[in-house]
N, C-alpha and C positions, 0 to 999 in steps of 0.2 A: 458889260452893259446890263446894269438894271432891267425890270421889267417898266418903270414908269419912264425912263429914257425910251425905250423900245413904243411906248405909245407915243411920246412926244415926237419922238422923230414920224410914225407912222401918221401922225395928224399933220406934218411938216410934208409929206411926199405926198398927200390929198389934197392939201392945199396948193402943193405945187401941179400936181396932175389936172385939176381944176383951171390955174391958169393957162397951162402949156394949151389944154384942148375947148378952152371958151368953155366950161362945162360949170355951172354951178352948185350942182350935188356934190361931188368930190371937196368942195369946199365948206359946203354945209354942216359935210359929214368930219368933218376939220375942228369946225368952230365947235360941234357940240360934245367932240372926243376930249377938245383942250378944258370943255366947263366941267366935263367929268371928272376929269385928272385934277384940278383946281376945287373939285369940293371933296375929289378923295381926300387931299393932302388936304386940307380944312378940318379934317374930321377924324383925321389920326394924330394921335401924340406918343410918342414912342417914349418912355419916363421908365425904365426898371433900376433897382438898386439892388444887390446883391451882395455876398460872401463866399469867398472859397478858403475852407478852414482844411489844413494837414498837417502834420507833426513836425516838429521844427525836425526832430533828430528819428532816422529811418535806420535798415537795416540793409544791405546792400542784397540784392535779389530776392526779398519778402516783400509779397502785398501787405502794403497798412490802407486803414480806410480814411479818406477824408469826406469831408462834411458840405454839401451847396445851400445856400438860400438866395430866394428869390423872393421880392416881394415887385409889382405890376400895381405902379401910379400914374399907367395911362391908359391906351388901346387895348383890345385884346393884340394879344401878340403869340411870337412864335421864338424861342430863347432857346440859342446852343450856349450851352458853355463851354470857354476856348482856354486850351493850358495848351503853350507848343513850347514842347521841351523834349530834344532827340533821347535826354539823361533816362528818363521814365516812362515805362508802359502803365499806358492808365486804361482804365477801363471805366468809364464816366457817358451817362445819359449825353445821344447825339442831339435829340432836342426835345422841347414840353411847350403846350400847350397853355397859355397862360390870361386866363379872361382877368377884365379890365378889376382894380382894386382887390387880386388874389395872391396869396403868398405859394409857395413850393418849396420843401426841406425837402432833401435826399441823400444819399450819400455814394461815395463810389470808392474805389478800388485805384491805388499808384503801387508801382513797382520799380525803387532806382537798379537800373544796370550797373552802375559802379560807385566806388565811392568819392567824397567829397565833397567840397563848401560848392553848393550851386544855387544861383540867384533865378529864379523861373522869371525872366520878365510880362512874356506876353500872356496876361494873364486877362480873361473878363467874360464879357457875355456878346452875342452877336445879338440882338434884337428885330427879329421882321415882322411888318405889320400881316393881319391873317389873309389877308388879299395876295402878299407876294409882293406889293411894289414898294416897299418904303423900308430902309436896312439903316441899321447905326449899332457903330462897337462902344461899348461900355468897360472903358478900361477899369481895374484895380490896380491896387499895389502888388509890387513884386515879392514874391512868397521866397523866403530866406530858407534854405533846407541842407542839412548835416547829414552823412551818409556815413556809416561805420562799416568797418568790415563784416561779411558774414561769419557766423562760426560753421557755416558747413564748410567757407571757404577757409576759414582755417584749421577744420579738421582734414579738409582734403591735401593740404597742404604739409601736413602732419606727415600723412601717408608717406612720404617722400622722404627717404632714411639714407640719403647718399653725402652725409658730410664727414666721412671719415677719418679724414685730414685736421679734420680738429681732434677727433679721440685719442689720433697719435701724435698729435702737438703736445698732448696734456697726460701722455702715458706716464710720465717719469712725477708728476706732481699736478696736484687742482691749482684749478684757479684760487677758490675760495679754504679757506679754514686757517689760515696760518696766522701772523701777526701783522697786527696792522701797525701804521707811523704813530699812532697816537700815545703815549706814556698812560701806564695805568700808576706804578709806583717805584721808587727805587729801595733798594734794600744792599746787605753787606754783600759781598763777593764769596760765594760757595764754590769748592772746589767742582770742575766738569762745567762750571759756566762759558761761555762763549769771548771772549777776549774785546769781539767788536761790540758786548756791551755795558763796556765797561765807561761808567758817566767820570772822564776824567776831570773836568771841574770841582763836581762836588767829593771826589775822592781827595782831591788835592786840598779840600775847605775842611775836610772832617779829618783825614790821618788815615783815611782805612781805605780800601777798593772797596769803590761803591760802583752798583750794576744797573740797570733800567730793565722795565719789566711791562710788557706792552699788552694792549687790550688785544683778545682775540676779537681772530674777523668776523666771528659768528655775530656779535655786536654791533656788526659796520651795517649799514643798509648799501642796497644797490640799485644803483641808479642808469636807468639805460637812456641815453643820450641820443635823440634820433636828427641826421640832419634832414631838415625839410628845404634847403637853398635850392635853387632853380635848377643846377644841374643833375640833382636829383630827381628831381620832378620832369625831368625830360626825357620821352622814349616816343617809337613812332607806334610799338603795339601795346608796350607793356614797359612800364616807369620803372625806375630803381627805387622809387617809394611805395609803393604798390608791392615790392619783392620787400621791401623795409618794415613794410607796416606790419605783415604778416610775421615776419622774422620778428618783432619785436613782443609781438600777443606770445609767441612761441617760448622764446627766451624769458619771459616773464611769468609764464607758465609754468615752466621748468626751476625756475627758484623759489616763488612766492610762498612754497608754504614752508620754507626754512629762513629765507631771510623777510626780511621788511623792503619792497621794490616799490622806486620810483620812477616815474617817467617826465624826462626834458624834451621837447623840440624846439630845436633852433634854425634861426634861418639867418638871411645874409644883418640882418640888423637889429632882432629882438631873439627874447626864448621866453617860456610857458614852461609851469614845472604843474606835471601831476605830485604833490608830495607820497613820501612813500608808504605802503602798509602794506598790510599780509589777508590772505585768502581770498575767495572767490569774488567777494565785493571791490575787491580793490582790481584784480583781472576784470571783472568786467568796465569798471573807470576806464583804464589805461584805454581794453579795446575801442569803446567810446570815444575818446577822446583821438582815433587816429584816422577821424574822416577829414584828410588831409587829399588833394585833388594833384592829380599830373598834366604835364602841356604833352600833347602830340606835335613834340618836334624833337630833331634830331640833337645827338649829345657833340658836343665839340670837341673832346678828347684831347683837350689844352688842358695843360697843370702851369702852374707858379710857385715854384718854388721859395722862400725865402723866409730865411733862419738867421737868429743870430752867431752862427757856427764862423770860423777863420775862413780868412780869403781864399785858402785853398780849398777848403769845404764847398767852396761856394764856387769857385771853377770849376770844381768836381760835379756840382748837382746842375754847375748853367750847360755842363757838356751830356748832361745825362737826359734835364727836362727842358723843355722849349718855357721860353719867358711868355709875358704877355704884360704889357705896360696898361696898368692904367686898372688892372681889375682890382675888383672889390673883393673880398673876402668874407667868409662867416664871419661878422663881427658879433653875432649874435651867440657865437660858441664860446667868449671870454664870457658874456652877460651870464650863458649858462650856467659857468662854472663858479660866479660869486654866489649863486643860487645857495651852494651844497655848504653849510655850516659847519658843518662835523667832514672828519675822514671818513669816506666811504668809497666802494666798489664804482667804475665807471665801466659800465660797458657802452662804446662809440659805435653807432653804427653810422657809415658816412660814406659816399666814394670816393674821397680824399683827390676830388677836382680842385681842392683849393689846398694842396698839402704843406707851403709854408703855411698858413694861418693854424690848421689843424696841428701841428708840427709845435709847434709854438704855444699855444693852448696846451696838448699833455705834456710838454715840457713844465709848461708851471704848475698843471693839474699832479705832477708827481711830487711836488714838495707834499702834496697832504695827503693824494688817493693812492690805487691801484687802478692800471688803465688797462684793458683787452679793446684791439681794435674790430670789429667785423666789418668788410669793406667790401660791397659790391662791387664787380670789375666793370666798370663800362664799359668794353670792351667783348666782353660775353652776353653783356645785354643790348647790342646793337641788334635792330631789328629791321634796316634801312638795303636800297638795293646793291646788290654785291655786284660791281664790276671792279674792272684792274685799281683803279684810281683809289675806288674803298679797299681794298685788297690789301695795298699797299699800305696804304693812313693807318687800318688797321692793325696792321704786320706791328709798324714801326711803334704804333700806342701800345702797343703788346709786352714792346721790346722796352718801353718807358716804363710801361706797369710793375715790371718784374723790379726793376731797380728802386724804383719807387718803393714796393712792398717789403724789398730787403733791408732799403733804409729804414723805414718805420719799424722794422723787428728789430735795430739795434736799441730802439728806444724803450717801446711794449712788443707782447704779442701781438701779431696784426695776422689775420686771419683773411684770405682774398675768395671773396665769394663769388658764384655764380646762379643763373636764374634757380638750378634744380636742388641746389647746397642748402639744408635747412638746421637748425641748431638741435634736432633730438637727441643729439651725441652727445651736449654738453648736458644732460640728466646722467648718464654713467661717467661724468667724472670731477663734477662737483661736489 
């Protein structure tokens, strides 16, 4: 209840005191409360227009400043300005002072707590007359704002040197340096050449053993492929995208200043391609560009499998993985891959919730690339309440996960990550 509600009623219980006790003062004092109230509101116009100016693209736990205006085309008045957004600590004038036909510039201080695309709706000003009885909200538009990751948060994240299981996947040979699918030239047959490359067509059109002779991968750029689909973005403390975005600045870090790196993110029905390049300017792009948002909800720990492999392939994976009729798939992860014009390096980063689409996708992505998969386990990133029933769920996804990840190693490396597992390892052996 207002304050000028609080008189109207108070002139309402005078008037009623008045008649209950035959009294005509209490009514008196009625009639001339209600003429007050009636020339107050006469004599107030509550008119302000305003701005709340802040940077489209933020830094995730750094103060940026943004910007207020005020201009007062009516009453003197009394103006908070309101931002309600749980995403940001702001630190913003709680209210001013504002006489009739005056302006007010100031400026304040926001802080996003995490990152990603966040739309602030309730945005404007509360407006009251200097009396206290007379209130109105002045909405604006809703302020559109991009949240990148911190680099403290990925230098702390650095810190974290427990992926050793990649150093000794890649002990016997690198990923990168060798020869990529692309033809550079063909020439005669030198004794000590290799047998599988020998181009039997055109030996057969010329009379002689003719050989093929391929671009090194130094040439190739690399391209890391991040899924952003929804079961990625789902955790109840802490996203698989969130563990993604980080792993990706890192990885990209670690190669950029030997190869030319690109970054893709795809989702269940488009992708976006950072194209690729080399050095600090292009790492800071990529991290930019990964203010990508998570849902607080839990993961479903359902796969689908389905390949175009033999009917017994496919008994074999409907005994291994639970079906699910009707889902959708990264469709978004073929569109990625018509992106890449040339053979180049693929590095997948994905939790392979949809592993026939995925499955299928580096199947055809290996006629041209080179694929390394990194796959956060969902299973390690459950962060929901553990009783028997999760227990269980989780046992048996565990038990799906391993078959799962040994398929995909007949294909590419696939790599099964967890919240603490970071890629610093793969600088010592690319």
């Amino acid at each position: 209840m207002d304050r000028e509600e609080l008189l109207l009623l108070t002139s309402l219980l005078l008037m009623l005191e008045g008649y209950l006790a035959d009294n005509v003062l209490p009514a008196v004092l009625a009639f001339l409360l209600s003429l007050y109230i009636v020339s107050l509101r006469r004599g107030v116009v509550l008119s302000v227009e305003g701005s709340v100016e802040v940077p489209e693209s933020m830094e995730e736990g750094k103060w940026h400043e943004g910007k207020l205006s005020l201009a007062n085309h009516g009453s003197n008045a009394i103006v908070t300005p309101v931002i309600k957004t749980g995403d940001f600590e702001l630190d913003i004038p709680y209210e001013v002072f504002l006489p009739t036909a005056s302006t007010w510039d100031a400026s304040f201080r926001i802080k996003p707590l995490r990152k990603g695309s966040f739309h602030i709706d309730s945005v404007g000003f509360r407006v009251v007359d200097e009396r206290g009885l007379y209130e109105e909200f002045f909405p604006l538009f809703p302020i559109k704002v991009s949240v990148y990751p911190s680099v403290e948060t990925i230098k702390e994240a650095a810190k974290v040197d427990r992926n050793l299981r990649l150093a000794e996947f890649y002990r016997t040979g690198k990923l990168f340096g060798g020869e990529s699918l692309e033809i550079r030239d063909l020439r005669e047959y030198q004794y000590g050449d290799e047998f599988k490359r020998i181009d039997w067509k055109a030996s057969a059109r010329l009379g002689e053993l003719i050989v093929r002779e391929f671009l090194k991968e130094e040439n190739a750029d690399v391209y890391i492929f991040l899924d952003n689909t929804r079961e990625m973005r789902k955790g109840i403390k802490r996203a698989r995208i969130d563990y993604a975005a980080i792993l990706v600045v890192q990885v990209a870090a670690a190669l950029i200043r030997k190869y030319r790196v690109g970054l893709v993110i795809y989702d269940e029905l488009s992708a976006d391609i950072v194209n690729p390049g080399k050095g600090g300017t292009q790492l800071e792009t990529i991290r930019r560009r990964l203010d990508l948002r998570s849902e607080p909800k839990e993961s479903s720990f359902r796969f689908s499998f389905e390949t175009s492999l033999s009917k017994k392939a496919k008994a074999f994976l409907g005994k291994i993985l639970p079906m699910r009729k009707g889902r959708k798939g990264p469709k978004g992860l073929f569109e990625a891959l018509s992106l890449l014009k040339n053979p180049s390096f693929i590095i997948l980063v994905t939790d392979l919730s949809n592993p026939g689409d995925v499955y299928r996708a580096v199947s055809l992505a290996l006629k041209k690339h080179r694929v390394l998969i990194l796959s956060p386990n969902p299973v390690l990133f459950y962060s929901g309440k553990l009783d028997k029933d999760a227990l269980r769920r989780l046992y048996q996804a565990y038990k799906d996960r391993e078959e799962l990840i040994r398929r995909f190693n007949v294909l590419v490396p696939t790599i099964d990550l967890g919240p603490s597992d970071y890629i610093r390892e793969i600088v010592k052996v690319v």
